[in-house]
Every structure is written in structure tokens, then in C-alpha cells.
C-alpha positions in Angstrom: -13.6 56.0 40.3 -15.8 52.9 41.2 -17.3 53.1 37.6 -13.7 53.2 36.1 -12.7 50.5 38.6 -15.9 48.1 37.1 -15.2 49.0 33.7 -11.5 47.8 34.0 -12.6 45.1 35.8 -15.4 44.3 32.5 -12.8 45.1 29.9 -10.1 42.1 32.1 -12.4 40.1 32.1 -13.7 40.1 28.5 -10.3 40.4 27.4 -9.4 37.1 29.3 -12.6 35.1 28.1 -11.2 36.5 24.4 -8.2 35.4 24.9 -9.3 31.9 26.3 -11.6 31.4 22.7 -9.1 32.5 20.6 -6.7 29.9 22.3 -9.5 26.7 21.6 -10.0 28.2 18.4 -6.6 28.0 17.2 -5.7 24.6 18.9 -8.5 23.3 16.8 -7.3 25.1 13.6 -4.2 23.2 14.1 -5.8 19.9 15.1 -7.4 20.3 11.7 -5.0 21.1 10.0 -3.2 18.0 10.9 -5.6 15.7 10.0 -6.0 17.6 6.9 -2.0 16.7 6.3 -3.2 12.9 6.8 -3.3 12.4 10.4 -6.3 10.7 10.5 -5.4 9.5 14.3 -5.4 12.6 15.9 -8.2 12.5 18.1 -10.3 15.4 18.9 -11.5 16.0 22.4 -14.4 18.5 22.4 -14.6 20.6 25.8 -17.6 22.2 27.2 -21.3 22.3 25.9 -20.8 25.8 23.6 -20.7 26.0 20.0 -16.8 25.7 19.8 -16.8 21.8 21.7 -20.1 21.0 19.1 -17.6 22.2 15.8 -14.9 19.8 17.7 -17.3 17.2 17.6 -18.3 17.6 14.2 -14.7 17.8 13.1 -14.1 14.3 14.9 -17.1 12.7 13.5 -16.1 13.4 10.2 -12.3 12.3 11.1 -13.7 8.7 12.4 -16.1 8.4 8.6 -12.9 9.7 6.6 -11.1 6.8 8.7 -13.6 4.3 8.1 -14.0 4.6 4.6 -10.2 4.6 4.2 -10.0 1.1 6.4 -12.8 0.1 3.8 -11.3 1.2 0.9 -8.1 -0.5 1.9 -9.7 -3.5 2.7 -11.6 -3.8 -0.9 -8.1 -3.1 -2.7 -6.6 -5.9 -0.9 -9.3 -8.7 -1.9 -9.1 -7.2 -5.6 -5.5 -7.9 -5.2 -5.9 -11.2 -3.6 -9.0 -12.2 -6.6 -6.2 -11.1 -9.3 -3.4 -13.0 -7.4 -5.7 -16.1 -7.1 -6.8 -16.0 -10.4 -3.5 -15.8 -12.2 -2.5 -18.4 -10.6 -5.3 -20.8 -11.7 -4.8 -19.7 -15.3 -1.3 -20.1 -15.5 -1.1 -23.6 -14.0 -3.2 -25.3 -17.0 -1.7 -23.4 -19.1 1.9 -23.9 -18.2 0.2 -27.7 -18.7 -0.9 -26.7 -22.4 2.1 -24.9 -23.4 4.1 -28.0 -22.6 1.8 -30.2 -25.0 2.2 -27.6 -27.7 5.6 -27.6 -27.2 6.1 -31.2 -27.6 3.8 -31.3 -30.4 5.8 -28.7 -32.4 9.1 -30.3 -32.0 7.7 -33.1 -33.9 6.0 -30.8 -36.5 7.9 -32.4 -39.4 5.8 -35.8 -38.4 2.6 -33.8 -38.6 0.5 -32.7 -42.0 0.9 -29.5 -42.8 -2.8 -28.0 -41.5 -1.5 -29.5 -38.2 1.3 -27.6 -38.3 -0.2 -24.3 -38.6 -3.1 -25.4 -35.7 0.0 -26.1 -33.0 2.0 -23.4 -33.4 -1.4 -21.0 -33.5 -2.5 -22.7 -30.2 0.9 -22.4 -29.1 1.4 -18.7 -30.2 -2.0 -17.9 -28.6 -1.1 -19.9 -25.4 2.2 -17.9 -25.2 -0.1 -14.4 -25.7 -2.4 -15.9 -22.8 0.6 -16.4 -20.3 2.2 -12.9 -21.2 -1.1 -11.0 -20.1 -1.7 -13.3 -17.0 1.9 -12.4 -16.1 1.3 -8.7 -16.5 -1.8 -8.7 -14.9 -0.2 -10.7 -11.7 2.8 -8.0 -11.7 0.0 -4.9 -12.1 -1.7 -6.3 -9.1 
């Protein structure tokens, strides 16, 4: 009777300390899972000094690099972004400027000789092409 009592006792007690694993194990399943889905901000408590708290721990390092590198690789899109915006802009404004000339230069194309002619509206064809691709660049970016 006292050995049946023990082994009950043993098999309650194993079963509960199963049960209590199972339960971290699949809170941290989840937990990963979610971050896996892209919430990186889910922070990970490990509990205890056993193998399951040092996987928990692991898990959360990772989780703070894979946010750090993201932040980073925000951060480096951003100033391409800004580089691309800033140097549109100092292309077009000179040659808004030179288009203008060309302009100008080819409404009053029947004062100029002929080898002129063709020069300007080059330049000013090529000028055109230039402020096209600055434009699409600036709207890619």
C-alpha cells in the first residue's frame, strides 16, 4: 500500500513537472512564432537557469540583432533616399537654367547658321533626355 501510495505520489508529481515544461515550451513556441510573423517587439523573458530559460535567451538575442539590423537597414535606405533626393535636385536646377538658354536660342534659330542650328536643338534634345531621367530617378526614390 505505502509503495503504491509513493508511486502515485512519483507518477503526480512527474506528471505535474510535465505538464509545467510542456506549458513554457509552448508559450515560447508561440512567442516565436510571433516574431517569426514580424513582431519583432515581443520581448522574451527567460525564467529559471535550465536549458528551456537559456533557448529563451537565445531566441531574444537573436530577436534584438534581427531588430538592429532592420533599424540599420532602414536607416541606410533612408540616406540613399535623401542622396537621390539631394542630388536630383542639384541637377535639375542648372539644368532647368540650360534648358531655358536652349530654349531661347532655338526660337531664334532662323537667325543662326545652319551648324548652329543643329548644335541647339542637340543640346537641347540632350538636356530634355537629362531632365526626364533626373525626374524618374527622383519619383523611383
Amino acid at each position: 500500500m505505502k509503495k503504491r501510495i509513493l508511486a502515485l505520489l512519483l507518477a503526480l508529481t512527474l506528471l505535474a513537472y510535465n505538464r509545467r515544461i510542456a506549458r513554457r515550451v509552448v508559450a515560447i513556441s508561440q512567442e516565436v512564432q510571433s516574431i517569426g510573423a514580424g513582431n519583432l517587439y515581443l520581448q522574451l523573458e527567460p525564467k529559471g537557469c535550465d536549458e528551456i530559460s537559456q533557448l529563451t535567451a537565445s531566441v531574444e538575442q537573436m530577436r534584438l540583432s534581427l531588430l538592429r539590423k532592420t533599424s540599420e537597414e532602414q536607416r541606410a535606405l533612408q540616406q540613399n533616399s535623401d542622396l537621390i533626393t539631394a542630388m536630383s535636385h542639384d541637377i535639375r536646377n542648372p539644368l532647368t537654367s540650360l534648358i531655358g538658354y536652349l530654349d531661347l536660342l532655338e526660337m531664334q534659330q532662323a537667325q543662326l547658321p545652319e551648324d548652329l542650328r543643329r548644335y541647339v536643338l542637340a543640346s537641347r534634345d540632350k538636356a530634355y533626355q537629362l531632365k526626364d531621367l533626373t525626374g524618374e530617378m527622383f519619383r523611383y526614390f
